[in-house]
C-alpha positions as CSV (number, residue, x, y, z in Angstrom):
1,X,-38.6,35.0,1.0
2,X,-38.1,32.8,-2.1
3,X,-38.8,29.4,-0.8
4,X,-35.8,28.4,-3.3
5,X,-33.3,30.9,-1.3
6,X,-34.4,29.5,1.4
7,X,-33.4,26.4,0.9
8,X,-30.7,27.1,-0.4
9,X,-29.2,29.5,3.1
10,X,-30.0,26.1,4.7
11,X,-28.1,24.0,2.8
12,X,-25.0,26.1,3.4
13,X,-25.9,26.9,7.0
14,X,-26.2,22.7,7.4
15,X,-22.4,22.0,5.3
16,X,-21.2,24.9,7.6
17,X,-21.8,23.3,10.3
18,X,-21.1,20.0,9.4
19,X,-18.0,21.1,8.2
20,X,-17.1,22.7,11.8
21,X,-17.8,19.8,13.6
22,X,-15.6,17.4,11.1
23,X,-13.0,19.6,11.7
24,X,-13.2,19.7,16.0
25,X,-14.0,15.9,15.8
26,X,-10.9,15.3,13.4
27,X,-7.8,17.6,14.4
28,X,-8.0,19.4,11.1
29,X,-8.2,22.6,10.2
30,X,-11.7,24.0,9.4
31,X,-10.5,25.6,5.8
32,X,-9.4,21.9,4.5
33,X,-12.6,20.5,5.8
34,X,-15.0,23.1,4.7
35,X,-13.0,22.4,0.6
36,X,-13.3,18.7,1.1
37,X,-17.7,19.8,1.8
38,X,-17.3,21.4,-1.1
39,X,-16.1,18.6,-2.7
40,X,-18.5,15.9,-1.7
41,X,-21.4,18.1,-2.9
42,X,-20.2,18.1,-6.1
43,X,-22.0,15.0,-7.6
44,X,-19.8,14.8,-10.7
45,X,-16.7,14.1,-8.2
46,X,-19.1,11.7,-6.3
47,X,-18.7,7.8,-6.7
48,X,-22.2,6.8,-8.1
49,X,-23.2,4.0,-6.1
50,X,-24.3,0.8,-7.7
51,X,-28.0,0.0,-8.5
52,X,-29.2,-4.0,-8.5
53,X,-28.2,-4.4,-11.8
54,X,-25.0,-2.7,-11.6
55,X,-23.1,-5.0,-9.2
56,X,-19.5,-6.1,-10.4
57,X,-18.5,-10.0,-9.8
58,X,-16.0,-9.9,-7.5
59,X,-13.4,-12.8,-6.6
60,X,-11.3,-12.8,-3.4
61,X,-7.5,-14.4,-3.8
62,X,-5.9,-14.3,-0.6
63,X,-8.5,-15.2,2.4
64,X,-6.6,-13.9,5.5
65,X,-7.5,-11.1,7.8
66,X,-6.4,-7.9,5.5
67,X,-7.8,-10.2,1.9
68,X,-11.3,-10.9,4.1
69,X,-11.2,-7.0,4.9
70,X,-10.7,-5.9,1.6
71,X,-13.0,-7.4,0.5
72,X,-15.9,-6.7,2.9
73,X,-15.2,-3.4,1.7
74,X,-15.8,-4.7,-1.8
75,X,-18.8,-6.3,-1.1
76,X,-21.0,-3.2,-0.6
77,X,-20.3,-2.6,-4.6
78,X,-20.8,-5.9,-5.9
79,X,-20.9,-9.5,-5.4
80,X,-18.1,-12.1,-3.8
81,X,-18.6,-14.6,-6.2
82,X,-15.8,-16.4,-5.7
83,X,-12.6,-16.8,-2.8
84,X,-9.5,-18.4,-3.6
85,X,-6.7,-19.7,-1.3
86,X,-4.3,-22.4,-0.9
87,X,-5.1,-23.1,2.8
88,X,-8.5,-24.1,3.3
89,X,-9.6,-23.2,6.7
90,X,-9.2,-19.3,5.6
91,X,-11.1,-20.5,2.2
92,X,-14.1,-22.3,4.3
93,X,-13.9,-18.6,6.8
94,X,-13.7,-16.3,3.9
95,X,-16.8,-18.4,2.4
96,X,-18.6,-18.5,5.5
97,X,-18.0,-14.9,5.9
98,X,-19.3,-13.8,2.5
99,X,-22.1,-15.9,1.9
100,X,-25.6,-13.8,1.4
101,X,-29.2,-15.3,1.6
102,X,-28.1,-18.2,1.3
103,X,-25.7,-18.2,-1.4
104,X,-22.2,-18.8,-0.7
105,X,-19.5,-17.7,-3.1
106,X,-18.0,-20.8,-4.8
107,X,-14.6,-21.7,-3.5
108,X,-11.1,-22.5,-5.5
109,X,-7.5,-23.3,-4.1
110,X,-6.2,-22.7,-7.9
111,X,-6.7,-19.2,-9.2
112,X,-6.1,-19.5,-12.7
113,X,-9.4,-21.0,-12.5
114,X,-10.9,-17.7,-10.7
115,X,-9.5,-16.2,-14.5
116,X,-11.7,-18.1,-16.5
117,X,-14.5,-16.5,-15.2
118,X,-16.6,-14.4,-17.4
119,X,-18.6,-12.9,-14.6
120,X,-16.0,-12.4,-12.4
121,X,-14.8,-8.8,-13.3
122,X,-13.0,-7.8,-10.1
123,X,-10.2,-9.3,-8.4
124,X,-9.4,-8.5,-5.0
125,X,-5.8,-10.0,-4.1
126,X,-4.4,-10.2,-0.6
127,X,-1.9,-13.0,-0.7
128,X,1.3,-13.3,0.9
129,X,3.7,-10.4,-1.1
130,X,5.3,-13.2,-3.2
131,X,2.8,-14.1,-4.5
132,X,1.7,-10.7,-6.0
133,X,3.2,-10.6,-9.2
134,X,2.0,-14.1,-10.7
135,X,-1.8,-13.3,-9.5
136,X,-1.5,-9.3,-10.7
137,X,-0.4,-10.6,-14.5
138,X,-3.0,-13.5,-14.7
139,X,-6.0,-11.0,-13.2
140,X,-4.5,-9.0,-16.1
141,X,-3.8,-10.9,-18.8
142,X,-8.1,-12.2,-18.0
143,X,-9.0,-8.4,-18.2
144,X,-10.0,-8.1,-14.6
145,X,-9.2,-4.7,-12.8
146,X,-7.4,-5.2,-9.6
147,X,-7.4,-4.0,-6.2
148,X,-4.0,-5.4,-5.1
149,X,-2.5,-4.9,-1.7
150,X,1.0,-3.3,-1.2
151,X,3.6,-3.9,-1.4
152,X,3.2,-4.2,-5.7
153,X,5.9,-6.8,-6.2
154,X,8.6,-8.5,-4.6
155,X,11.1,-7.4,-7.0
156,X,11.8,-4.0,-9.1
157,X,12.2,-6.6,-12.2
158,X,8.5,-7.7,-11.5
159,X,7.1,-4.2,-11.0
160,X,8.5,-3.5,-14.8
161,X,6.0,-6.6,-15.9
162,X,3.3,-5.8,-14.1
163,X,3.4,-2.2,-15.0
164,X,3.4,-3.1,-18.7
165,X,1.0,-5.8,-18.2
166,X,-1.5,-3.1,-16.7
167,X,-1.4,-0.8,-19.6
168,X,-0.9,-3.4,-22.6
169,X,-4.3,-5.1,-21.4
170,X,-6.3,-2.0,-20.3
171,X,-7.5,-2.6,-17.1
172,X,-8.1,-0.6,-13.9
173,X,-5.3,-1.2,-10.8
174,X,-5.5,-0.2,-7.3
175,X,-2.2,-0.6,-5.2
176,X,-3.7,-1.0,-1.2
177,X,-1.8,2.4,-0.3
178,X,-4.6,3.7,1.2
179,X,-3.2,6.5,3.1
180,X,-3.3,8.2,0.0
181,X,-7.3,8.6,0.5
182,X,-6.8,9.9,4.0
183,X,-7.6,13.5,4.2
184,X,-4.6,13.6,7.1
185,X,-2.0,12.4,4.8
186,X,-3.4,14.1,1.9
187,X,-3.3,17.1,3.5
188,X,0.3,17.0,5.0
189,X,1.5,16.7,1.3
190,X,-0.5,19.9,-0.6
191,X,1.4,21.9,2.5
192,X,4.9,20.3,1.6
193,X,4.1,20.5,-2.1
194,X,3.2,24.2,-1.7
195,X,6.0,24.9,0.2
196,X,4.4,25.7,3.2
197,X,7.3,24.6,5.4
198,X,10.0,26.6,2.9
199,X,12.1,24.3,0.9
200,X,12.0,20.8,1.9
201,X,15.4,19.6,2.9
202,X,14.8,15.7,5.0
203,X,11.6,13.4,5.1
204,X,12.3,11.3,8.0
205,X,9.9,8.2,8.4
206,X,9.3,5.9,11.3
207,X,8.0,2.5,10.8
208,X,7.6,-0.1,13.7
209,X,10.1,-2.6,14.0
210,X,10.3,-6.2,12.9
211,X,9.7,-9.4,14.9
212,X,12.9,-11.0,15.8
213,X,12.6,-14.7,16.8
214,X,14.3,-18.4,16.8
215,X,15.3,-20.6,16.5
216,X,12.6,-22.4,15.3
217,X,11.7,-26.3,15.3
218,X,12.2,-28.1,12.8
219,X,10.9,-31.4,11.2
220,X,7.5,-29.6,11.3
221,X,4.5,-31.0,9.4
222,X,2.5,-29.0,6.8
223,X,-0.8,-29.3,8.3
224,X,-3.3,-31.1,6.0
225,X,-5.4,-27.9,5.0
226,X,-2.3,-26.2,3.6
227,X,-1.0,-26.9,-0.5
228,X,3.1,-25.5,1.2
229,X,4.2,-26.3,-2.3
230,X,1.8,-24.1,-3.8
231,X,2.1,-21.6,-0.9
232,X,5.9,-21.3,-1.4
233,X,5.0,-20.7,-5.2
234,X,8.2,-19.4,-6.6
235,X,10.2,-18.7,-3.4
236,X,12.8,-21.5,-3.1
237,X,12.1,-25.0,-1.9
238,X,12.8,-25.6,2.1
239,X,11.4,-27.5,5.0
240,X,8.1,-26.2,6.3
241,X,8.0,-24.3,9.7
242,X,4.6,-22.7,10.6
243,X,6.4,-19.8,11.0
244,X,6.9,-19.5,7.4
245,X,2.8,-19.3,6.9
246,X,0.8,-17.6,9.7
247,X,1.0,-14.0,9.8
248,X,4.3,-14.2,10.0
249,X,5.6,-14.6,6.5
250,X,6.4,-10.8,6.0
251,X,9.8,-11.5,8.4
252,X,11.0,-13.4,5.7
253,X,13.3,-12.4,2.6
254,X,12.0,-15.2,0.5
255,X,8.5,-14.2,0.9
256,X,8.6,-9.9,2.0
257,X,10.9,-7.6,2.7
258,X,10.2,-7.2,6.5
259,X,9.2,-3.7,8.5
260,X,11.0,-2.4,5.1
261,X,7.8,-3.3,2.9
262,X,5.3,-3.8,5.4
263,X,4.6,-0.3,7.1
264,X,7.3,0.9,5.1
265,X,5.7,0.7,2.0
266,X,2.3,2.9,3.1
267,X,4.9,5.8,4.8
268,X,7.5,5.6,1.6
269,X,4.3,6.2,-0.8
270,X,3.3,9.6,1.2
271,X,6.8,10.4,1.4
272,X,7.3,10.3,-2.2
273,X,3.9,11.8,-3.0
274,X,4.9,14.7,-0.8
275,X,8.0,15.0,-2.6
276,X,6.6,14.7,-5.8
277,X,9.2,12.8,-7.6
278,X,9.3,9.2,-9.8
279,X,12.4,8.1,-7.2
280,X,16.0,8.7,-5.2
281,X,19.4,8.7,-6.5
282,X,20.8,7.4,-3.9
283,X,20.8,4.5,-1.2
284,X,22.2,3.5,2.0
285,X,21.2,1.3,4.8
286,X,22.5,-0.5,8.1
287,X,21.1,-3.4,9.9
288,X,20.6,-2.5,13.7
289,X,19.4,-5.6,15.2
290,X,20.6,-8.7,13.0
291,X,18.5,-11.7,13.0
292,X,18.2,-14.5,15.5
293,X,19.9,-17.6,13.5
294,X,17.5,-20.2,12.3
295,X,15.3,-17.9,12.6
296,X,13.0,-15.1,11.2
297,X,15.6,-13.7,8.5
298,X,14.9,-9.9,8.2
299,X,16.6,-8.0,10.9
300,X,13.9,-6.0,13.2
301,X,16.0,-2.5,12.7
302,X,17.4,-0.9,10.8
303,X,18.2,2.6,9.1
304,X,18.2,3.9,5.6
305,X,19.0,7.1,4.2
306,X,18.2,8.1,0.5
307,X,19.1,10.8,-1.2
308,X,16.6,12.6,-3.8
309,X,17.3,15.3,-6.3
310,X,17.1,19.3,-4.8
311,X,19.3,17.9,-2.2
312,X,16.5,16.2,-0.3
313,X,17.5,13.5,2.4
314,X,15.1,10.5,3.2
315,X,15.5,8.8,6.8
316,X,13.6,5.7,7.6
317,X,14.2,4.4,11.1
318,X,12.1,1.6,13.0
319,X,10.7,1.8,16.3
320,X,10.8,-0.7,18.9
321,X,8.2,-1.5,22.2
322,X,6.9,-4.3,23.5
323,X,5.2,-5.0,20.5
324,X,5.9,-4.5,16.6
325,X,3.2,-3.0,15.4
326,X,0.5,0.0,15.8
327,X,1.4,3.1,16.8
328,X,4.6,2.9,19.4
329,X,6.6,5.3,20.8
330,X,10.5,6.1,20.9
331,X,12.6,8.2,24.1
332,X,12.8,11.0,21.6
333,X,9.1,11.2,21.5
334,X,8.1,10.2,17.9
335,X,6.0,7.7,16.7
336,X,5.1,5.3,13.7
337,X,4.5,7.8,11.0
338,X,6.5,10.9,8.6
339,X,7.8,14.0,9.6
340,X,8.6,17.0,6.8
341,X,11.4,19.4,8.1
342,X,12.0,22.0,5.7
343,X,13.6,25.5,5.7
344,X,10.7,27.0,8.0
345,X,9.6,24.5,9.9
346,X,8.0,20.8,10.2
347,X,4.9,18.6,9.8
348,X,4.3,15.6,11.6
349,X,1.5,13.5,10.0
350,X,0.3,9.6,10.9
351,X,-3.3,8.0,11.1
352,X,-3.9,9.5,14.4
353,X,-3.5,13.2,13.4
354,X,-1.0,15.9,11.6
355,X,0.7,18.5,13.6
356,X,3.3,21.1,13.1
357,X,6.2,23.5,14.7
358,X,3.5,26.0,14.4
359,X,-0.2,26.0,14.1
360,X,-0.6,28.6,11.3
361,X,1.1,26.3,8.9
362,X,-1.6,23.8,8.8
363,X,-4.5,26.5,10.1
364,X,-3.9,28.8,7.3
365,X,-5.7,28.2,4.3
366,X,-3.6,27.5,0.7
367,X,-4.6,30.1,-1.6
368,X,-6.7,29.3,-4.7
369,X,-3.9,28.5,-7.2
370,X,-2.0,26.2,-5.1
371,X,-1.2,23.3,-6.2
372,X,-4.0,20.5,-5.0
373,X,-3.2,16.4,-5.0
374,X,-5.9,14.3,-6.2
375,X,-9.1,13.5,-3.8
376,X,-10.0,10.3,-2.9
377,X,-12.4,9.6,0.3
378,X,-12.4,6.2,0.1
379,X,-10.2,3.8,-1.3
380,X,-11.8,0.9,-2.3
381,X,-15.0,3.3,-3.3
382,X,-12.6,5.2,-5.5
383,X,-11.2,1.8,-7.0
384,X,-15.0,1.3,-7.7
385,X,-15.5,4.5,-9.2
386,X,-12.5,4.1,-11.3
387,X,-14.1,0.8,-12.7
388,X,-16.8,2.5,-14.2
389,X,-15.2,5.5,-15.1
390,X,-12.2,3.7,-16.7
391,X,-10.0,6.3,-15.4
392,X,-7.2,5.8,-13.4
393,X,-7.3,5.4,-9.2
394,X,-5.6,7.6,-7.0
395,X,-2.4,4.9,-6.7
396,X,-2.3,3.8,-9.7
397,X,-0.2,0.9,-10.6
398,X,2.9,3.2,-12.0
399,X,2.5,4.9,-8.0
400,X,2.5,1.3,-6.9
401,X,6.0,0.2,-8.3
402,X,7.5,3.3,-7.7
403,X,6.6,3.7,-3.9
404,X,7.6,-0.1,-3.8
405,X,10.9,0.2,-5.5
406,X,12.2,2.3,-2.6
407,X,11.5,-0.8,-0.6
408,X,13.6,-2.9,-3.2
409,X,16.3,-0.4,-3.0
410,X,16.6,-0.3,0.8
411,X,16.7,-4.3,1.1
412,X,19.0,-4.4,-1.4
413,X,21.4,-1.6,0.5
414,X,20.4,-3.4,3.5
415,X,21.5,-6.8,2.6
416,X,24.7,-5.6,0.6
417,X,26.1,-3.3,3.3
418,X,26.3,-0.9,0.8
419,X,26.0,2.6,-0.7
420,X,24.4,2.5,-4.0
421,X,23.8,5.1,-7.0
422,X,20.1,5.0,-8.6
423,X,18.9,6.3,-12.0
424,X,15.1,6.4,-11.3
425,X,14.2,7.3,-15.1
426,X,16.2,3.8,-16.3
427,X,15.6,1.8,-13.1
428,X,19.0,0.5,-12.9
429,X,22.2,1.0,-10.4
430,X,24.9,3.6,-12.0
431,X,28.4,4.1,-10.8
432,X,30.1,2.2,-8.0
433,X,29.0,-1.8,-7.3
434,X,25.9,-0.9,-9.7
435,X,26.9,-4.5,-11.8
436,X,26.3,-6.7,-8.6
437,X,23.3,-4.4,-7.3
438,X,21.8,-4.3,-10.9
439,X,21.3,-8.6,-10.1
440,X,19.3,-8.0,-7.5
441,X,16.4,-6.3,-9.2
442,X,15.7,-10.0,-10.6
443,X,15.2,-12.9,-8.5
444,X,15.3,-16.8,-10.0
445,X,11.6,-17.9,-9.7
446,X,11.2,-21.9,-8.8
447,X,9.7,-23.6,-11.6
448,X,6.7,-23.9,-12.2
449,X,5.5,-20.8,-10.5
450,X,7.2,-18.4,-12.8
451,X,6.2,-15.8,-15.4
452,X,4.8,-18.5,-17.5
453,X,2.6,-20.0,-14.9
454,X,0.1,-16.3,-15.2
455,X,-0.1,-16.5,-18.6
């Protein structure tokens, strides 16, 4: 036998049966798996990993628990050179944490200074969401690619800059919707897209509720190792309450948009990428559970319907247990994640698996000119890759603000009471209330921390 043959029978043999065992250990069906074999193999799809000279600088802004992961999964393609935060027992962690033979990465409570940089060429920014914006335009504006975490903005005004200051300056941005490099999600998406399920009439997403809480103390003391003015940046001026700055800043309007923009932002970015349009037309939403006064201000439920064009109809609900977050379960038996009802049937897909009303639509294979969503493994690896190849990630900063915008739209629905008409092409309200809706894409930034203070 030619020994080259050979080798060759084994080599298929050995991805044929990695590919079977992927697919028992994973839930998904063996024809996906077997493609995304295929895939891999292909070393021009492959991220090329970096050699010893060919390790990007890499600067952390943003040193709590999701910033400090983020960038541990940065780290095994460059160097932390530098961490950055306003609060300097997560500055001396994230330092701790990141320093390597020795060598700890060099430690700033300003970023601005981070920009001057020369050999830092990657930023990786976890702040709080309001303070996106400001860091995404100065990283920017230095010619640093970004790997920012969702959601993009904290207003559909400052998606508009960001977006434009992206493309005007040329660099390479990552939005932190990383379900979109999970094979699951991925998946559930190519069988909506093709049509698998018939025509796709509703997208109803779960997300888990909100923390409701208060009233809190006040006359509460900034401890010393927190800069609050600088935390606050350009959210308003108000009495500190630690509540404001742990992990619990996302329940919040000044700072987030609550379980609207926190889950809600990685399930509204599959939904849209399923549905494979820039945005809705319509908006509605209800508070369920309003807000403890003096306390947290977003309410812990709530519904929202949007309506997109071909007729399709967007639910997002929250979820409620003991707890507000992971994967919990309602009395009608769904959970934290998207389900796809169209004319033939359903999908249910969520980082624990995808399922549907029957097995054939995910266990059949799409044919060979069906339409296929971009591949991405890893995120942060395909951020990376992106780097070097200077072509664009697999959420983009344009997926970014759109997927965040329907965040904006529900909060704004939400807070309004209101049924509003959207023109996703002009990003404005039409019709009805649109001139009092229209001044909620903008808010007014406390001075100094405004557009001026990233460039």
């Amino acid at each position: 036998m030619n020994p080259s043959y050979k080798n060759k029978s084994f080599q298929i043999s050995r991805r044929s049966f990695i590919a079977k065992s992927a697919a028992a250990a994973t839930g998904l069906p063996l024809w996906f798996v077997q493609r995304q074999a295929a895939f891999a193999a292909d070393a021009t799809n492959a991220p090329a990993m970096p050699g010893p000279n060919d390790r990007p600088g890499i600067a952390l802004i943003g040193c709590g628990g999701q910033g400090t992961g983020d960038a541990g999964n940065a780290s095994g393609y460059g160097n932390i050179l530098a961490v950055c935060d306003v609060n300097q027992q997560h500055l001396d962690n994230a330092a701790r944490r990141f320093t390597r033979d020795g060598k700890s990465p060099d430690k700033y409570t300003d970023f601005r200074k981070v920009m001057a940089r020369d050999d830092v060429h990657i930023i990786v920014q976890a702040t709080p969401d309001h303070w996106h914006t400001l860091i995404n335009l100065a990283a920017a504006n230095a010619r640093k690619d970004v790997y920012g975490e969702k959601p993009l903005t904290l207003t559909v005004d400052e998606g508009k800059h960001v977006v434009k200051a992206v493309r005007d300056n040329k660099i390479i941005f990552q939005t932190g919707t990383q379900q979109r490099s999970d094979r699951r999600f991925r998946l559930a998406c190519e069988l909506v897209r093709n049509e698998r399920i018939g025509k796709l009439q509703e997208v109803d997403v779960w997300v888990p509720g909100g923390l409701r809480a208060g009233p809190f103390a006040t006359g509460q003391v900034p401890p010393a190792t927190l800069n609050f003015d600088y935390w606050l940046g350009q959210a308003p001026q108000v009495e500190y309450m630690h509540e404001r700055c742990d992990n619990t800043f996302r329940w919040w309007w000044d700072y987030a948009g609550g379980p609207v923009t926190d889950w809600g932002a990685h399930h509204n970015d599959i939904a849209r990428w399923a549905i494979g349009q820039d945005g809705p037309i319509s908006v509605e939403a209800k508070v369920i559970t309003p807000p403890i006064p003096g306390g947290f201000t977003t309410p812990s439920e709530y519904e929202a319907t949007l309506m997109w064009n071909g007729g399709i109809k967007q639910v997002v609900k929250t979820t409620l247990d003991d707890s507000p977050f992971g994967q919990v379960l309602k009395e009608d038996g769904q959970r934290n994640g998207i389900k796809f009802i169209g004319t033939d049937g359903w999908i249910w897909v969520n980082r624990d698996g995808i399922s549907a009303s029957k097995n054939e639509i995910i266990t059949t294979p799409l044919p060979d000119n069906a339409i296929r969503l971009e591949v991405s493994r890893n995120h942060m690896a395909n951020f990376i890759d992106s780097v070097r190849s200077r072509k664009d990630p697999i959420s983009k900063v344009e997926d970014g603000h759109r997927s965040a915008v329907i965040g904006h739209l529900i909060i704004i629905a939400l807070r309004a009471g209101k049924k509003y008409t959207w023109d996703p092409a002009q990003e404005i309200f039409t019709g009805d209330g649109a001139d009092e809706a229209n001044t909620h894409l903008v808010r007014e930034m406390r001075a100094p921390y405004d557009y001026k203070f990233a460039a």
